[in-house]
N, C-alpha and C positions, 0 to 999 in steps of 0.2 A: 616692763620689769616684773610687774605682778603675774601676767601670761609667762613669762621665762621661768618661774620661782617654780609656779604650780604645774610644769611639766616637767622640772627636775626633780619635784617633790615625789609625784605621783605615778610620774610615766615606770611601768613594770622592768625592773632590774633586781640583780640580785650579788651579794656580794662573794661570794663563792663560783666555783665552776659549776656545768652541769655533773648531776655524779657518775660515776661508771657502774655499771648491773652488777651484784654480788650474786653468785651460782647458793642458792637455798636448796636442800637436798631435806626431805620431810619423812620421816619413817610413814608406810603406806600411804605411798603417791596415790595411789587410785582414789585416795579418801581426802588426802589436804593436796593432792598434786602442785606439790613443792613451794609454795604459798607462804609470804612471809609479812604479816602486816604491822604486827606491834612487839618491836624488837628492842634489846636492852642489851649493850655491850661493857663490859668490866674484864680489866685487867687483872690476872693471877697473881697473888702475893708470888707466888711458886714459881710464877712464869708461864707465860700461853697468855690466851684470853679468854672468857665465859661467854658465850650470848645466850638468852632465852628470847624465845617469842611465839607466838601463836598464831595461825594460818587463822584465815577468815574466805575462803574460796568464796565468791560466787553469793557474799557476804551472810555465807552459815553460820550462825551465831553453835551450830551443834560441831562444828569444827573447830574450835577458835582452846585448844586445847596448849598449856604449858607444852612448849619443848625445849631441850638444854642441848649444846651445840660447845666443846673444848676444842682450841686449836691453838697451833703457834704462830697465825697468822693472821691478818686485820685485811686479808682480802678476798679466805678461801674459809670456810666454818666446816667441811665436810655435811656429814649426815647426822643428825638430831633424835637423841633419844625422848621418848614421851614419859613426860611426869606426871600426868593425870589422865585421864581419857574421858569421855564423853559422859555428864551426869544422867540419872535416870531423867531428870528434870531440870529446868533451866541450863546453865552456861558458863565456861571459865572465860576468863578476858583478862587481859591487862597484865602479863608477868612480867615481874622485874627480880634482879637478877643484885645482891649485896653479897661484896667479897670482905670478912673477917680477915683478922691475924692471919687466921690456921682454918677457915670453913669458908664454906660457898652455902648461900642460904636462896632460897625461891620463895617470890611472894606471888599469887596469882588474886585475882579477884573473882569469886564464886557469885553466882547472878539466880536466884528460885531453886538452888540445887537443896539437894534432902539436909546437907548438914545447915542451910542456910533456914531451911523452915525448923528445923530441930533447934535453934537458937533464936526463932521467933524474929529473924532479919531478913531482910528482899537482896542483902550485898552483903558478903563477909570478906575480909583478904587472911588468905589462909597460906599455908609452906611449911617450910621450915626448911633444916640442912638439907646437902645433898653431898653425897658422897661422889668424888669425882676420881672415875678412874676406868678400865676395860667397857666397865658399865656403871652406868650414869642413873642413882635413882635417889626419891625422899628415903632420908633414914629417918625423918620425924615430920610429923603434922601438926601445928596449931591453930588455932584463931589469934591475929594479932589486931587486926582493927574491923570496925563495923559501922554498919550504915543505920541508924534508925531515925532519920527526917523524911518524914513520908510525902512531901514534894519534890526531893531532890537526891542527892547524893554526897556525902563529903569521903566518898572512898575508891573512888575514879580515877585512874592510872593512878596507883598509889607508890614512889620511889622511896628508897630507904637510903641516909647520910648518917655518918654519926659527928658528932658537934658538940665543943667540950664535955665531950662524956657521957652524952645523949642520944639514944637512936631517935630519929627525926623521922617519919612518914609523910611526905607531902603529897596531896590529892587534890584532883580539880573539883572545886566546888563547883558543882552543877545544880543549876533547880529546872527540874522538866514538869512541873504543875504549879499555878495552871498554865505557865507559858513558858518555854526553854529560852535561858538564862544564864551565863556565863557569869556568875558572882564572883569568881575568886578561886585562891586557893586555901586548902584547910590544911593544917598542922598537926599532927599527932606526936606524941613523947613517949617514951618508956626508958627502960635501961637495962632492959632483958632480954634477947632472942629466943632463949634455950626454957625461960619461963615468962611468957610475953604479958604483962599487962601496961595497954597504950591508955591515953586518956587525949581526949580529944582538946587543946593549949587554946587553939585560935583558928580561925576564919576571916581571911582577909582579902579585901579587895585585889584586883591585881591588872598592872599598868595595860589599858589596850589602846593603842595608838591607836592612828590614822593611817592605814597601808595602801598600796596600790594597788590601783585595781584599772578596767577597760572599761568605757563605756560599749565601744566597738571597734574592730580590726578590719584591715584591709590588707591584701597581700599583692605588694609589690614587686614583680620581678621574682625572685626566691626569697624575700625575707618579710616579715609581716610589721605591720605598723599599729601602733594604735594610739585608740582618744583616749589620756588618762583618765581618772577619776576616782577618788577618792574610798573607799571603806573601812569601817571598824572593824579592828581585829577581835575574833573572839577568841580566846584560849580553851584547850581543848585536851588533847593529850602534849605530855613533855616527857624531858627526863631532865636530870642533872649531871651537876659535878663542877667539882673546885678546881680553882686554878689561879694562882696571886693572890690567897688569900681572901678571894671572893667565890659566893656564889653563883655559878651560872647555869641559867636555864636555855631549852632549843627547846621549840615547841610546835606546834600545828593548831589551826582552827580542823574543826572534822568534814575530813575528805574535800579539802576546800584549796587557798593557792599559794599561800607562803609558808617558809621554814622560816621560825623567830629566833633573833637571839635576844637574852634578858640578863642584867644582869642584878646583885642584891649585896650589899656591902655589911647587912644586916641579920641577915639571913630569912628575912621575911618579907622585904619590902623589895620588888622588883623594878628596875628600869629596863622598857623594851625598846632597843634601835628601832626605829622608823623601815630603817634599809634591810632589809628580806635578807634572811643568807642564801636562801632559794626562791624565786616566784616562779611559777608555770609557764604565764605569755613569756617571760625573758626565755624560760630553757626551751620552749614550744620551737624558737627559732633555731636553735642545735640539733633538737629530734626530731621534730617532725611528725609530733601528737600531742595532745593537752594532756598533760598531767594532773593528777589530784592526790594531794598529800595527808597522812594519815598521825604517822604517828614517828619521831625522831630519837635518836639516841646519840651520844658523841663521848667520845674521851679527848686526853689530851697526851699526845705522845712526842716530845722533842721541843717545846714551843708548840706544835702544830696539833691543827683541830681536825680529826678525824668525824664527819658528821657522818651517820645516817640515816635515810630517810625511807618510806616505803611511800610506795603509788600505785596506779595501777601498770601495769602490762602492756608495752604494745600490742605483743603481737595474742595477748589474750586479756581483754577487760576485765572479766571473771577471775584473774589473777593479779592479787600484790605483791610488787619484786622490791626486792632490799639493792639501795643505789648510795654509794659512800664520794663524798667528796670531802676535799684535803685544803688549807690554809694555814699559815701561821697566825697563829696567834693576834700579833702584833698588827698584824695587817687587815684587821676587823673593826667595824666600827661601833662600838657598843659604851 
């Protein structure tokens, strides 16, 4: 009984299909060669859909630049204009992508870059609008949130909600001194885009189950087997978005094996499913490589959960490809 329990619990599954490859098309290939690792998808008040993301080749942190991508389709993004380019010093990371009434706004995270030491912070999340049309560029820049905990970070994949009447920024609390640490997540407030001051609300722990994981595989015939076992999920990068009235998060531990779902009735407190919407060893037996997962984004269109995720490349390691997979709603266990 107890052996049967703990190889339904733990043996690698996932509740979703494997996803099918998204075509990423990068303004000068020869530099981010079409490279798409931490992606953010939102729907147009206007109609179409927005993504932003940033290429991380060959994991260049001096690549990993905002880019904006308008289409009328959730399966084809075209070719992506660049919002930022490459600092004299340090690094962007992490853009996310908030659709207003009437505006489309960009938030990226700045890492040692000049305007980062000109405010006397190691992390700033900076943007602002963007004008969406023939060409795609910031019509404004600010600082909206900042990092000043010199262990850690509370401004890492930073997503923007808004919530009776409040812009919300949620960021994974990280502490990388003296030991890397998955604390939580952190909370930031304001009420203003166009004049931004956030103040940092809360810091709070955040639900990390027991996931599945391999001790070790064997491969049977064509399909692979393994000995379960047990691991803590760390959280890492996410994204959000509502749906029935609650909040839900998708997430990823970094470059590691499962997509999460989470969800928060409260808008702070998270419950995460047990059950992977994606694991690796499950889809490893569909492709026919190990995957490692980075960073998710999902909406919700019809009932149904449009996720995506990035990994690496088959057919190049050195590249992270954008892979979307589809569910209803209903049919998810969280």
């Amino acid at each position: 009984m107890v052996g049967g329990w703990y190889v339904y619990r733990f043996y690698p599954q996932q509740q979703m299909s494997v996803g099918v490859p998204i075509g990423i098309v990068t303004p000068q290939p020869e530099k981010y060669y079409n490279d798409c690792l931490h992606p953010c998808v939102r729907e147009m008040k206007s109609g179409g859909y927005v993504m932003v993301q940033s290429p991380y080749y060959a994991w260049n942190n001096k690549v990993e630049n905002p880019m904006i991508y308008h289409s009328n389709s959730l399966t084809a993004f075209g070719e992506g204009e660049l919002l930022d380019d490459t600092p004299e010093t340090g690094f962007n990371s992490d853009p996310n992508v908030y659709v207003d009434d009437t505006s489309v706004y960009v938030f990226w995270r700045a890492c040692g870059t000049p305007k980062c030491k000109e405010n006397n912070m190691d992390e700033l999340v900076v943007g602002g609008r963007v004008d969406i049309g023939s060409v795609m560029q910031l019509a404004d820049n600010h600082i909206y949130i900042y990092n000043n905990w010199p262990f850690g970070d509370v401004t890492q994949c930073p997503i923007l909600i808004k919530h009776d009447g409040k812009y919300l920024f949620y960021a994974a609390w990280y502490q990388y001194e003296p030991e890397r640490i998955g604390k939580g997540i952190a909370i930031w407030e304001g009420t203003s885009l166009k004049n931004p001051v956030f103040r940092l609300v809360d810091t709070l722990p955040f639900d990390n189950p027991l996931v599945c994981d391999k001790l070790f595989q064997k491969k049977i015939g064509k399909r692979i087997y393994y000995l379960p076992f047990p691991k803590r999920y760390d959280l890492w990068h996410f994204d959000l978005f509502e749906y029935d009235s609650k909040l839900f998060m998708v997430s990823c531990a970094e470059k590691d094996d499962n997509v999460m779902l989470s969800v928060s009735t409260d808008w702070k407190h998270f419950k995460t499913s047990w059950k992977p919407l994606i694991n690796n060893h499950c889809s490893e037996n569909y492709i026919g490589y190990r995957q490692y997962y980075y960073k998710p984004t999902a909406i919700v269109q019809n009932d149904s959960l449009y996720l995506y995720y990035t990994a690496n490349a088959q057919d190049d390691p050195n590249r992270n490809q954008l892979f979307l997979s589809k569910k209803a709603m209903k049919e998810l266990k969280y």
